[in-house]
Backbone bond lengths (Angstrom), bond angles and torsions (degrees), N, CA, C in turn:
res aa  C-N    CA-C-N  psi(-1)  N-CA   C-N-CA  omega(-1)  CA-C   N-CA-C  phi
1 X - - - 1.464 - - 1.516 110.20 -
2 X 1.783 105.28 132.47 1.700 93.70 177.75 1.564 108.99 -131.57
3 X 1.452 147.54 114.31 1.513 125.28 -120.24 1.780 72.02 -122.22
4 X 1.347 120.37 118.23 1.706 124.42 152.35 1.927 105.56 -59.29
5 X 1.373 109.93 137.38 1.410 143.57 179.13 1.192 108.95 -126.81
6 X 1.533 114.05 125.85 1.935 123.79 151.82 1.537 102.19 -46.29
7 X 1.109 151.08 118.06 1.488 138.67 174.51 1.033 145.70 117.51
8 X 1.068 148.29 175.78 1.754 134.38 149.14 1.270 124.03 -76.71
9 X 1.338 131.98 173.43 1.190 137.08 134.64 1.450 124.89 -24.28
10 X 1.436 112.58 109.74 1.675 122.27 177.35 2.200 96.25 102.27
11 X 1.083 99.85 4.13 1.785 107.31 170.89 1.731 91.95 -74.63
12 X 1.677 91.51 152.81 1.719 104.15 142.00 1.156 135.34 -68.60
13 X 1.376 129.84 12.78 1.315 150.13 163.52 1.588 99.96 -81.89
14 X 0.938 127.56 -59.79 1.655 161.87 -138.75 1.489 82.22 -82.61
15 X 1.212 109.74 -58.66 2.019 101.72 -155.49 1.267 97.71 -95.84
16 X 1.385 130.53 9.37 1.662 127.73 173.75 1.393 97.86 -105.85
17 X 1.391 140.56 -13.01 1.797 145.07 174.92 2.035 81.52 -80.87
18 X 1.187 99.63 -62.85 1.330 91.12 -154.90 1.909 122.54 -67.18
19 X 1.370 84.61 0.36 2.062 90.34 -168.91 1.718 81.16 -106.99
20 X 1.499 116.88 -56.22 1.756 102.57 -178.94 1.416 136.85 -52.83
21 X 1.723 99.01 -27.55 1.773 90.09 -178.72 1.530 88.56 -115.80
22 X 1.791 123.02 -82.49 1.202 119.76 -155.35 2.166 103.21 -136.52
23 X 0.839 127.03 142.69 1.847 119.03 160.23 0.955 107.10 -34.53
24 X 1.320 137.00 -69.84 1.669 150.01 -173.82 1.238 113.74 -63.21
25 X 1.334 124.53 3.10 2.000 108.05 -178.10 1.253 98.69 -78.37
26 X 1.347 101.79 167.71 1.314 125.91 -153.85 1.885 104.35 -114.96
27 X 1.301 100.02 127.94 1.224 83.17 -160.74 1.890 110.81 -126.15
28 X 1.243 125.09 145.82 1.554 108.02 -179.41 1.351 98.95 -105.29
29 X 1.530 105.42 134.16 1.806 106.36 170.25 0.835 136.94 -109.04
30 X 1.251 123.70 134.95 1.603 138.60 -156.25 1.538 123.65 -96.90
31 X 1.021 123.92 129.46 1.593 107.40 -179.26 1.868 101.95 -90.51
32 X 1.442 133.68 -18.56 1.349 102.71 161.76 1.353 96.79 -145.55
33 X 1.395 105.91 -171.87 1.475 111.48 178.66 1.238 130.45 -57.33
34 X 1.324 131.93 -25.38 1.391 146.41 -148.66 1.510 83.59 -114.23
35 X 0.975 136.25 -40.14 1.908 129.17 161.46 1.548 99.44 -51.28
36 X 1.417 122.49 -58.54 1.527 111.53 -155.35 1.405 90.23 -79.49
37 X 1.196 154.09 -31.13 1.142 128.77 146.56 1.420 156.75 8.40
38 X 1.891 86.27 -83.26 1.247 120.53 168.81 1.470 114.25 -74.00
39 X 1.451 116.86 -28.84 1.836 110.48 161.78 1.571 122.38 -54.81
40 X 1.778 104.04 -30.66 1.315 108.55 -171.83 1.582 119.58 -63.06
41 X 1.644 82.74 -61.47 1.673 100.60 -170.36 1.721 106.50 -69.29
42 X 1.303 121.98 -7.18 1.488 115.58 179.77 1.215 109.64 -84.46
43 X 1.261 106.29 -14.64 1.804 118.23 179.93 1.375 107.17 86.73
44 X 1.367 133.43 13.14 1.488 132.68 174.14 1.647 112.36 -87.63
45 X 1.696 117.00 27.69 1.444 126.71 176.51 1.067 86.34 -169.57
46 X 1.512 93.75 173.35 1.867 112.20 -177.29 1.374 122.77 -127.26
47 X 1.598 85.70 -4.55 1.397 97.88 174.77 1.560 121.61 178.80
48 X 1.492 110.41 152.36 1.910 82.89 -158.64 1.551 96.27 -129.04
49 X 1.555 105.24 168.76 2.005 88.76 172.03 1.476 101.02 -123.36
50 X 1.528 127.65 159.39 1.201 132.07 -138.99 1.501 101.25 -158.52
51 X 1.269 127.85 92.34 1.485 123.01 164.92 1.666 123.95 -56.76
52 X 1.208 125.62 135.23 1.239 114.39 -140.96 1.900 98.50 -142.06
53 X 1.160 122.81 -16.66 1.558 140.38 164.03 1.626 99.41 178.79
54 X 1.241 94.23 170.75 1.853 143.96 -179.48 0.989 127.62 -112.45
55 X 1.425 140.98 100.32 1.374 138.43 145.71 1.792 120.80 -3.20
56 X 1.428 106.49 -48.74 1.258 109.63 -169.12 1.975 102.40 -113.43
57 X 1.480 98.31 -45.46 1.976 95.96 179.57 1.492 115.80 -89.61
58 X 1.756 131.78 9.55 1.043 136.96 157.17 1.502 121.59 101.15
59 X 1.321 136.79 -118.24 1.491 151.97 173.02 1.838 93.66 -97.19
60 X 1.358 103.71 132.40 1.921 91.19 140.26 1.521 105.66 -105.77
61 X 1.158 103.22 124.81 1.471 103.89 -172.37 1.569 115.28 -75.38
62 X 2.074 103.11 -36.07 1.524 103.93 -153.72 2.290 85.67 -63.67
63 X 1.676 130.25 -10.82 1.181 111.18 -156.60 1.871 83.53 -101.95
64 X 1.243 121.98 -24.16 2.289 92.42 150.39 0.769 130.85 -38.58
65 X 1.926 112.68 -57.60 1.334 120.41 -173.23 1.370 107.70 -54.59
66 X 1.590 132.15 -42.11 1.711 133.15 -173.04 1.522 101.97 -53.81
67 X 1.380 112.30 -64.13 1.365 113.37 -161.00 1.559 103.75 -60.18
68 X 1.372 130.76 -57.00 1.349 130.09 164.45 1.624 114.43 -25.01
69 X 1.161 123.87 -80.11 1.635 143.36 -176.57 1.431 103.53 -19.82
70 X 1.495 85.67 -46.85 1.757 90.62 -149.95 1.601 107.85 -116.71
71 X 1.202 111.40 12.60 1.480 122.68 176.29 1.360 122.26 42.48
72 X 1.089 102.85 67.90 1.497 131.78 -170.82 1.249 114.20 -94.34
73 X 1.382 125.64 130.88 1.708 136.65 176.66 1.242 119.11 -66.78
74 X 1.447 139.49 104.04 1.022 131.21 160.34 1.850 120.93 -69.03
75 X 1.286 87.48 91.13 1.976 90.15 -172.63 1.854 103.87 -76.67
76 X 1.024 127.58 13.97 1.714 95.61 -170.85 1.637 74.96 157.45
77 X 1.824 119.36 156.12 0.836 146.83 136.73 1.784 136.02 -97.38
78 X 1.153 109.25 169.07 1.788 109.94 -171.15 1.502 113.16 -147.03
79 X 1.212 110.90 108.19 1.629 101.60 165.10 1.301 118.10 -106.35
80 X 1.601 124.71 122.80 1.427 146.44 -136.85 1.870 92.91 -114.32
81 X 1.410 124.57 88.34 1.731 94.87 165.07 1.548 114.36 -60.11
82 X 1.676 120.52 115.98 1.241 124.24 -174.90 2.044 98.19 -94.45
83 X 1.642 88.41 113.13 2.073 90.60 170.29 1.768 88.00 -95.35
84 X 0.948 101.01 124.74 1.516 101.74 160.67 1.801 120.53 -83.35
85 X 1.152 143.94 123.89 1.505 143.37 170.50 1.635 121.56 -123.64
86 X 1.295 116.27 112.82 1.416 157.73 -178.99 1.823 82.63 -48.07
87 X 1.081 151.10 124.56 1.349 171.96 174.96 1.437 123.17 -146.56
88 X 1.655 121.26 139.64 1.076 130.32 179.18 1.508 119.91 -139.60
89 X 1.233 125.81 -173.05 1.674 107.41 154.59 1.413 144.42 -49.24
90 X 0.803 153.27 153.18 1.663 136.36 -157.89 1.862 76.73 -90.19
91 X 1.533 85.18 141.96 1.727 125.27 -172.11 1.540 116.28 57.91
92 X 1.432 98.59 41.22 1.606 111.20 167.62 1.311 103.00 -95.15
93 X 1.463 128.24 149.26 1.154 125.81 162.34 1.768 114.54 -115.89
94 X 1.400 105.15 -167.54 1.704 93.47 163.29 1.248 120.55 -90.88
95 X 1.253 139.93 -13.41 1.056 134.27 146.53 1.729 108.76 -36.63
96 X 1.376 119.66 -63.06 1.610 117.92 -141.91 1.774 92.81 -63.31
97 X 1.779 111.55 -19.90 2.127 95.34 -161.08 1.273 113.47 -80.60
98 X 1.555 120.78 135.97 0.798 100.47 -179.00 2.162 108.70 -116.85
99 X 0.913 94.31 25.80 1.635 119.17 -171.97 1.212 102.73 -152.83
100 X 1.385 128.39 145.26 1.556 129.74 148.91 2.105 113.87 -130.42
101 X 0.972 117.04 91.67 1.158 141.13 -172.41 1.463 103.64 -54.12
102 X 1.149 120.08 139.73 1.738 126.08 178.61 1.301 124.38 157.74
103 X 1.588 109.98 -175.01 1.239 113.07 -158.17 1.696 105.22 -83.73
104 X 1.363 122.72 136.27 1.705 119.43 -168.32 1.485 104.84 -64.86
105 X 1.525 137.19 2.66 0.867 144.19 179.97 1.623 125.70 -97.38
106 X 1.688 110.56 -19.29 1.174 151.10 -179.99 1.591 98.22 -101.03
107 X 1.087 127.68 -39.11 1.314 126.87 171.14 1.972 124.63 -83.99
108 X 0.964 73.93 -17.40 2.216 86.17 155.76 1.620 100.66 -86.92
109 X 0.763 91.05 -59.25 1.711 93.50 -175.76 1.143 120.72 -26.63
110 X 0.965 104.33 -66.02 1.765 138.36 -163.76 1.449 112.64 -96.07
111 X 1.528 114.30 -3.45 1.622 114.29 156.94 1.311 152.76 -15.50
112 X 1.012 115.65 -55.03 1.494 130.81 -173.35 1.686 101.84 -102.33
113 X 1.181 118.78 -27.01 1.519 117.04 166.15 1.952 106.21 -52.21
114 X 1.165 92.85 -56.73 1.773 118.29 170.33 1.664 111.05 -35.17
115 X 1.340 111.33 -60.46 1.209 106.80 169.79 1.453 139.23 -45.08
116 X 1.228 115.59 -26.72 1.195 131.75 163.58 1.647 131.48 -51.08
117 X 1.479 85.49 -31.16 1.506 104.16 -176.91 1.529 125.45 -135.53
118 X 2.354 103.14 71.66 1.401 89.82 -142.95 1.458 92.42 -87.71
119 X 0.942 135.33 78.39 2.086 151.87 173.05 0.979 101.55 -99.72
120 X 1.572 96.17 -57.03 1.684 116.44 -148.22 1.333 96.82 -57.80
121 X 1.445 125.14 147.42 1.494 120.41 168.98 1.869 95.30 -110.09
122 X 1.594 92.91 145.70 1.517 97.16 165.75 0.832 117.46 -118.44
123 X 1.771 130.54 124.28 1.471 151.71 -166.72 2.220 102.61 -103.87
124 X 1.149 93.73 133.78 1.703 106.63 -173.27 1.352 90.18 -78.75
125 X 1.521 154.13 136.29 1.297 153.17 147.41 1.921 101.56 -118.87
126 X 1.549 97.58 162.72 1.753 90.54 167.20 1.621 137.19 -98.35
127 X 1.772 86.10 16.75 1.745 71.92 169.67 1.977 83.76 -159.56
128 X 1.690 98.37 158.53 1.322 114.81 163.37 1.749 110.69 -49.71
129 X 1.258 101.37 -75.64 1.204 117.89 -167.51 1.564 129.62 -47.89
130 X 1.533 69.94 -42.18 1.866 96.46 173.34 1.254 108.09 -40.17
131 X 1.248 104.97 -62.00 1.759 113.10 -177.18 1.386 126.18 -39.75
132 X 1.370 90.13 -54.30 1.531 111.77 179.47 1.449 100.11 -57.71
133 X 0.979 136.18 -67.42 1.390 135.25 -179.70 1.329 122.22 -67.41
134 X 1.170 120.97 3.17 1.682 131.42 157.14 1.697 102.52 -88.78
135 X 1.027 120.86 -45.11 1.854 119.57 -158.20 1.852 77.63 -62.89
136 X 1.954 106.94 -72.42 1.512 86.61 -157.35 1.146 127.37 -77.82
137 X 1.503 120.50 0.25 1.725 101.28 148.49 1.377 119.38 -80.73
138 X 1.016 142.01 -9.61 1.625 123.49 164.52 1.759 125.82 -103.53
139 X 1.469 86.96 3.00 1.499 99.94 179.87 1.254 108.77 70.07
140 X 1.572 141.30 42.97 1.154 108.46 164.80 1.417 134.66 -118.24
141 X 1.560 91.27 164.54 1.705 95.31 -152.87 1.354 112.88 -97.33
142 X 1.195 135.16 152.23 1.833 129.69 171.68 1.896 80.65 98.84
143 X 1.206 133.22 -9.16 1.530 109.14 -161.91 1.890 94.90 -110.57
144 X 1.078 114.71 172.04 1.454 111.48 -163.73 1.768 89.08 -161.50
145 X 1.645 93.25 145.73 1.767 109.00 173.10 1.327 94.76 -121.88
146 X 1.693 94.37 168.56 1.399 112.88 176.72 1.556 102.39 -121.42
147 X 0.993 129.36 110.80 1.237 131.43 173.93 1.565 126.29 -162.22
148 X 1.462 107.82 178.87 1.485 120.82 175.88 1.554 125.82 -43.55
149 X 1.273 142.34 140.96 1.536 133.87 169.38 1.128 126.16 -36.33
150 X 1.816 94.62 -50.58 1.942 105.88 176.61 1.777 108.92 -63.70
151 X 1.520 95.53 -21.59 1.935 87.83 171.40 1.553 111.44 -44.35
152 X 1.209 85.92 -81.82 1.771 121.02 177.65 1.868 99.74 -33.17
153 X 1.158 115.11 -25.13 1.368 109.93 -178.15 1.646 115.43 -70.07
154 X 1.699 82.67 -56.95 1.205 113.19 -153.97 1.694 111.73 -68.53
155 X 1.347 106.10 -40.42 1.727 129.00 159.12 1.128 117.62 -78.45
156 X 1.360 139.15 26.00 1.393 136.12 -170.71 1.517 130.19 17.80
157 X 2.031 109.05 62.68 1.316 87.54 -153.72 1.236 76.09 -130.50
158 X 2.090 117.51 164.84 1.259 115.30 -171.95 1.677 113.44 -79.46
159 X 1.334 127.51 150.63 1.711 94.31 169.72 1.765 108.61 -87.03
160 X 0.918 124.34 165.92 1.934 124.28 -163.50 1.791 93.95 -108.33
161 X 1.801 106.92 -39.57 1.180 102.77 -170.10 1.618 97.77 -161.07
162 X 1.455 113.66 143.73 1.308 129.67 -164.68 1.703 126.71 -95.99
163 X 0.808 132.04 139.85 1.286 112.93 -176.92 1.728 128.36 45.96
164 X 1.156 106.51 54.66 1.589 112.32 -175.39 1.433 116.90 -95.53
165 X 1.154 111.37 14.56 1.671 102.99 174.78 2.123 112.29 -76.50
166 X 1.246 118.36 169.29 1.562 99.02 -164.67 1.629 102.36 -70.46
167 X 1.388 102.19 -47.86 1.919 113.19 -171.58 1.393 95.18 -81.56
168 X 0.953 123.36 136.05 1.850 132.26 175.96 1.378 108.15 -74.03
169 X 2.115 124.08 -36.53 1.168 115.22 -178.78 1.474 101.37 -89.52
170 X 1.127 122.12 75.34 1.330 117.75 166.11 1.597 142.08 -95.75
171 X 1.251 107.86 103.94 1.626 131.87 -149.30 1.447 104.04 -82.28
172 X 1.471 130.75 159.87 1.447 146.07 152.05 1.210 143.11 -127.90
173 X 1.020 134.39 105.58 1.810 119.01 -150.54 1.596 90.94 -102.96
174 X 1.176 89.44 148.19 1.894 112.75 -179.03 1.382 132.97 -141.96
175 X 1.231 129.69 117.71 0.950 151.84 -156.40 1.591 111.65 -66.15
176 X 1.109 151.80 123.41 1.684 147.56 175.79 1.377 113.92 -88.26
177 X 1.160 145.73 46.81 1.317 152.57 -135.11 1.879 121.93 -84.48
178 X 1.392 107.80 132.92 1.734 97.58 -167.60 1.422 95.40 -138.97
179 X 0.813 106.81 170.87 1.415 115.50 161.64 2.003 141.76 -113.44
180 X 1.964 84.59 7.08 1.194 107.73 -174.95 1.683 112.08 -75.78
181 X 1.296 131.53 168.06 1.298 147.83 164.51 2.060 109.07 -51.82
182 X 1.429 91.39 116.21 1.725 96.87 -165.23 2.025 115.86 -57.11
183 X 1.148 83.62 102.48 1.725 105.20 -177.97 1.413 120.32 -61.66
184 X 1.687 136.42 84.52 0.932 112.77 164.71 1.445 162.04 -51.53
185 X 0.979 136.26 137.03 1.621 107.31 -169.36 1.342 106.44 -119.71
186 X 1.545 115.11 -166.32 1.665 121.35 178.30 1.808 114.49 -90.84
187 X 1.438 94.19 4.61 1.830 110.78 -174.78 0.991 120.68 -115.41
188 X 1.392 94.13 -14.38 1.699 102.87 179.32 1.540 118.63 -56.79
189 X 1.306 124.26 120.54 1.517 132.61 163.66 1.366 132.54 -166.18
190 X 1.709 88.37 55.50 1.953 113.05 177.54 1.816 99.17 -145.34
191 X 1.152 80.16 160.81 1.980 77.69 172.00 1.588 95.90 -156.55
192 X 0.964 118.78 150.09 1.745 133.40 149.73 1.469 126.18 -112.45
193 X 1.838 111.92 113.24 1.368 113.61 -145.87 1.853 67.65 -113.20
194 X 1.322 86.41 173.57 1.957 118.00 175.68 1.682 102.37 -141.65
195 X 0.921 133.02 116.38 1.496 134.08 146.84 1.672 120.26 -150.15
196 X 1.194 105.15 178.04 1.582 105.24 178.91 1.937 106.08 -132.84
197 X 0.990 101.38 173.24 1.744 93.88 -167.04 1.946 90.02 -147.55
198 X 1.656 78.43 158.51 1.983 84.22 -154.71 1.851 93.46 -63.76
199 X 1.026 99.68 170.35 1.595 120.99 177.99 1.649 119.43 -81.78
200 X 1.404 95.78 60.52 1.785 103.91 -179.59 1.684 111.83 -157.09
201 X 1.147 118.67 134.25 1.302 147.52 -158.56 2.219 91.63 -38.82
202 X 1.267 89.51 133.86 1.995 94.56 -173.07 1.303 119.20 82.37
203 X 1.007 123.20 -5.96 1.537 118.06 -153.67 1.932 110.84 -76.03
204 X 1.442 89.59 -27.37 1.730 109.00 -174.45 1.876 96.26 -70.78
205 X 1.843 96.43 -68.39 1.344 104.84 166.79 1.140 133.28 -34.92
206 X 1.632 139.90 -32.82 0.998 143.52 170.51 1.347 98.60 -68.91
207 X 0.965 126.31 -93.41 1.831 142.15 161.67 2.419 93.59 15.69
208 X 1.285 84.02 -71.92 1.723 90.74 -171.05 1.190 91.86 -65.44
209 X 1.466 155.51 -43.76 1.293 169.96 -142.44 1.910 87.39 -63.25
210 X 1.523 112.57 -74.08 1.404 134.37 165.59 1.495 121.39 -20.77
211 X 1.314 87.06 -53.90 1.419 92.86 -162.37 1.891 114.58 -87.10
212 X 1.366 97.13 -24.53 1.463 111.34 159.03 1.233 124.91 -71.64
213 X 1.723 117.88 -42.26 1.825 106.44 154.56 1.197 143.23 -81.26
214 X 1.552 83.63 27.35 2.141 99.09 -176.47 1.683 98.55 -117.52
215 X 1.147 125.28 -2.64 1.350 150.40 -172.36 1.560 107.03 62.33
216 X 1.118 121.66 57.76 1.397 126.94 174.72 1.738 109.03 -96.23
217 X 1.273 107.00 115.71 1.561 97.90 172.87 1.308 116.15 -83.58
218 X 1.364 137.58 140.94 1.385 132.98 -165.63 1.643 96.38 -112.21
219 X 0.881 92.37 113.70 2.139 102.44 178.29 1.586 105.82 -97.66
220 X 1.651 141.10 -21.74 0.872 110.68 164.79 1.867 111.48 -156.32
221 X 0.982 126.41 151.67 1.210 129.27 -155.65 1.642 106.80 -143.48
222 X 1.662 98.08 108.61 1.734 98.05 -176.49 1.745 104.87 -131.29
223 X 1.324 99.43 127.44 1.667 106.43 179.62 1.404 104.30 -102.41
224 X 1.537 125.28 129.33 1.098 138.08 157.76 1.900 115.05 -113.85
225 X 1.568 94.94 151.60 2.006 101.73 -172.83 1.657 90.34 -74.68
226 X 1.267 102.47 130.63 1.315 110.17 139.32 1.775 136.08 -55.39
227 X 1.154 126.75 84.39 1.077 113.61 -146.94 1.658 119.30 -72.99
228 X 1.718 108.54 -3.47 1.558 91.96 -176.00 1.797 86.74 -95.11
229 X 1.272 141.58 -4.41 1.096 122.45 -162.22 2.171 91.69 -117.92
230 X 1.049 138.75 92.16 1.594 139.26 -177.64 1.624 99.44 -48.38
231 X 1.323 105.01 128.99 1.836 110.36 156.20 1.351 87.10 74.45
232 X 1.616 136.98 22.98 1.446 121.44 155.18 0.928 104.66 -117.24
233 X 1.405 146.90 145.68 1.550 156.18 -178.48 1.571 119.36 -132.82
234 X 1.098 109.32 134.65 1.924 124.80 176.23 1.512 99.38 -81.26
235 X 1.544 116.08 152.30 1.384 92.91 178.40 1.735 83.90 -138.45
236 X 1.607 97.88 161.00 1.608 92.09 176.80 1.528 118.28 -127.07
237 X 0.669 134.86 160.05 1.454 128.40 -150.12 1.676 114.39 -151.43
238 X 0.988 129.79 112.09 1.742 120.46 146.43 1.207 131.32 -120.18
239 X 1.606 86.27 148.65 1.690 86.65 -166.74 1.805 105.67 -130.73
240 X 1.024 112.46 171.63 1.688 132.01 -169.88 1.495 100.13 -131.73
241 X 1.626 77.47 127.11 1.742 101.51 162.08 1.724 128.60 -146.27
242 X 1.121 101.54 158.95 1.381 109.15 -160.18 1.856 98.18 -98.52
243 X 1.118 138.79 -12.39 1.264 142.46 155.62 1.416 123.47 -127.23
244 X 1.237 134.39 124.98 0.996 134.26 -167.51 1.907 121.99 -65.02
245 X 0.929 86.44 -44.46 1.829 120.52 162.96 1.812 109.79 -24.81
246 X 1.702 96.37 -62.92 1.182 104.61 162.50 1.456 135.90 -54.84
247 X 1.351 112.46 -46.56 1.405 129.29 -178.19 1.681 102.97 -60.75
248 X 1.841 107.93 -45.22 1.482 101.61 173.33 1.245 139.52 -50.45
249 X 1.877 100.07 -28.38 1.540 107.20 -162.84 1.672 94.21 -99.83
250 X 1.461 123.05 -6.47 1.588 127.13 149.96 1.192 132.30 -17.51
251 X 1.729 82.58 -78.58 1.953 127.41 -154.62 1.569 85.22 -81.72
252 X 1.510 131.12 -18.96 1.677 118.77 175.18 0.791 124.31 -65.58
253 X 1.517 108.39 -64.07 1.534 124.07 151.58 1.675 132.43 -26.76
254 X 1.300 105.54 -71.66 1.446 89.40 168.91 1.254 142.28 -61.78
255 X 1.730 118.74 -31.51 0.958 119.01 149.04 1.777 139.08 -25.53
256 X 0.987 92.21 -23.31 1.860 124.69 172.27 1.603 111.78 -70.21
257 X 1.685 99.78 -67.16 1.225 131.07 -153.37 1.481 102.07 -77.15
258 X 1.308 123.50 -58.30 1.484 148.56 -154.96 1.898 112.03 -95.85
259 X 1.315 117.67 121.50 1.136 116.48 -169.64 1.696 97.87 -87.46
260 X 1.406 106.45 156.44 1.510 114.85 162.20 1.631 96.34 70.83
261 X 1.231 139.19 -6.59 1.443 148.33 172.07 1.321 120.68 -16.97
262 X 1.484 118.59 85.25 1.701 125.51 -171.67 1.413 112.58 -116.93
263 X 1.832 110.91 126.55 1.240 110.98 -170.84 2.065 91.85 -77.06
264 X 1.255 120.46 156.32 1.249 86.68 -172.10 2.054 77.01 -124.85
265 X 1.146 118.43 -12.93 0.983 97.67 -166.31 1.654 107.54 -174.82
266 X 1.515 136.95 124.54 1.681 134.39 -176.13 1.458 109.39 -133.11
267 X 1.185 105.17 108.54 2.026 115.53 -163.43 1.918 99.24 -135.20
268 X 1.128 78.59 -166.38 1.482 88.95 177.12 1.932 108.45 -122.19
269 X 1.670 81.29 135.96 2.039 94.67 172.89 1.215 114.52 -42.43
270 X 1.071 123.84 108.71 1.288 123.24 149.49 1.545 129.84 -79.45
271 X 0.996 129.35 -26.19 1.585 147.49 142.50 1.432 120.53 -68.95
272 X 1.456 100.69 93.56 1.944 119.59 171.59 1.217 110.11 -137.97
């Protein structure tokens, strides 16, 4: 097994391979999504992990659109408590940064901490970790990461300030991603559907209409534009159920009802 990661070693990519399957997996790292992707489907991994929304920075949409495109397995979900920590060279302080480099997603986060200190300049980079592991191999000073503890471990760097994201419970949901034939199990009772519904007044409503008299609870609902078609949108959806039976006589139905209709993915809740 070789698990593709957004990041380096000591990333939140990194500690969701290593808490979902084993400590020791082996992992290839990616500097963006469309790499961990392309590791998947080339068959040079077996499986990849994929941040997918935020408690506090929302949906990433452009990583729906991936899994959609490219018909990608959602095997399993992950919720990551992300502490974010402000780190520099050992005997940096906050005074000394005069940059803090990171992921633009880490930089919503960590906003209003930011405000405090409007000097500081904030630079967009593509990974937490990355950073961290750029400052202490090149030594540099005045520059500052935002990242994980095991960063700070792992790069020998001091942290300056702890927990700086704005909401303290700040959550990440993540995707387990394969490319194999969708595996049912005996735990299974979540799904992530994809479809679009014709362009006339109810059509969405009916759709939820379904899925509410099949007793499917719908926990989350994300519309993205179709971009070759303007003012048409895919929408994505998961839902939880307590019998599977039900969910079957659902996914029949809509299949009917719902154009473009993609199972995208049937795992087990991890959120109860």
């Amino acid at each position: 097994m070789k698990v593709a990661i957004q990041g380096v070693q000591g990333s939140f990519h990194h500690k969701v391979a290593q808490e979902f399957f084993i400590p020791e997996v082996p992992v290839a790292e990616c500097m963006s999504f469309p790499v961990l992707v392309d590791q998947l489907i080339t068959g040079q991994v077996t499986a990849a992990v994929m941040a997918i929304e935020n408690s506090i920075a929302g949906a990433i949409l452009p990583n729906y659109a991936l899994v959609n495109q490219y018909d990608l397995t959602i095997d399993g979900e992950y919720y990551l408590d992300v502490q974010h920590n402000l780190m520099g060279l050992p005997g940096q302080t906050i005074a000394d940064i005069k940059e803090v480099w990171s992921h633009p997603m880490a930089h919503i986060q960590c906003r209003q901490f930011f405000q405090n200190y409007p000097d500081i300049k904030l630079v967009e980079d593509t990974d937490t970790a990355g950073v961290a592991r750029q400052i202490q191999k090149e030594g540099l000073k005045g520059i500052g990461a935002i990242a994980s503890v095991a960063a700070s471990q792992i790069y020998n760097l001091d942290i300056i300030a702890s927990q700086i994201q704005t909401i303290k419970n700040n959550e990440t949901r993540f995707f387990i991603l394969n490319t194999q034939e969708k595996q049912i199990g005996d735990d299974c009772d979540k799904a992530s559907l994809c479809f679009t519904t014709d362009h006339k007044r109810g059509s969405l409503a009916t759709i939820l209409n379904v899925m509410s008299d099949c007793k499917l609870n719908l926990t989350k609902i994300q519309s993205m534009p179709i971009i070759e078609t303007p003012w048409k949108y895919a929408f994505f959806v998961d839902i939880t159920f307590d019998v599977y039976t039900d969910y079957e006589k659902a996914k029949k139905i809509l299949q009917i009802m719902a154009t473009d209709f993609k199972v995208l993915g049937e795992y087990k809740n991890r959120k109860k």
